[in-house]
N, C-alpha and C positions, 0 to 999 in steps of 0.2 A: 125282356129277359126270357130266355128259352126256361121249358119247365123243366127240364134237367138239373140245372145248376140248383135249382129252388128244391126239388126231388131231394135232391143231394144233402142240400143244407141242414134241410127237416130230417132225415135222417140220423146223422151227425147230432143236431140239438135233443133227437131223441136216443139216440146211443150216449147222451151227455146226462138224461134224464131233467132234461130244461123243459122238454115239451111231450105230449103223450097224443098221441094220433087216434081216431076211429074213423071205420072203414064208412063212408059215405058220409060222415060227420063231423069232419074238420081235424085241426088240430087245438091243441090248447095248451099254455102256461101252465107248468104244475106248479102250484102254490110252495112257497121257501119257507122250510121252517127254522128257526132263531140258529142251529147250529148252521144250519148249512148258509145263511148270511153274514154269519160269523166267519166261515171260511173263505167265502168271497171275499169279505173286508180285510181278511189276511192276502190272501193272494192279490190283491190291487194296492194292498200297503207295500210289498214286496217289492212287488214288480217298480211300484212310483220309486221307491229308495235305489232302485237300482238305475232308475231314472235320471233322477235327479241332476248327479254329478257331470253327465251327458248337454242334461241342457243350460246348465249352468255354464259348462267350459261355449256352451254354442252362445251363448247371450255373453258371456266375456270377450270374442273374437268379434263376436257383431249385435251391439245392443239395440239398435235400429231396428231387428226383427222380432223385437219386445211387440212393437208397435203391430206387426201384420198379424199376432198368433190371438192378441186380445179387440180385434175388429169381430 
């Protein structure tokens, strides 16, 4: 992988306030405090609910690929 795309990413994760950079010393995990995993476990509760109904209708048209998704 070219360092661009990586450049890019960490940037992003730090414009997101996920990671925090110093200059010839890496990057790092900012530690999550209870609100802000709170908020995660809203938005990934969200997002699955809206999920849901999607894989539901795909497992009713072809139950068969029950099998490839839990390999």
């Amino acid at each position: 992988m070219s360092r661009v795309p990586v450049r890019e990413a960490v940037k992003t994760l730090e414009a997101q306030g996920v990671l925090r950079s110093q200059p010839h010393r890496g990057a790092y995990i900012v530690p999550l405090d209870d609100a802000r995993i709170d908020r995660i476990c809203e938005a990934r509760l969200a997002l699955e609910r809206l999920a849901l109904p999607g894989a539901v209708a795909a497992l009713e048209v072809a139950p068969a690929r029950l099998h490839e998704w839990t390999r």
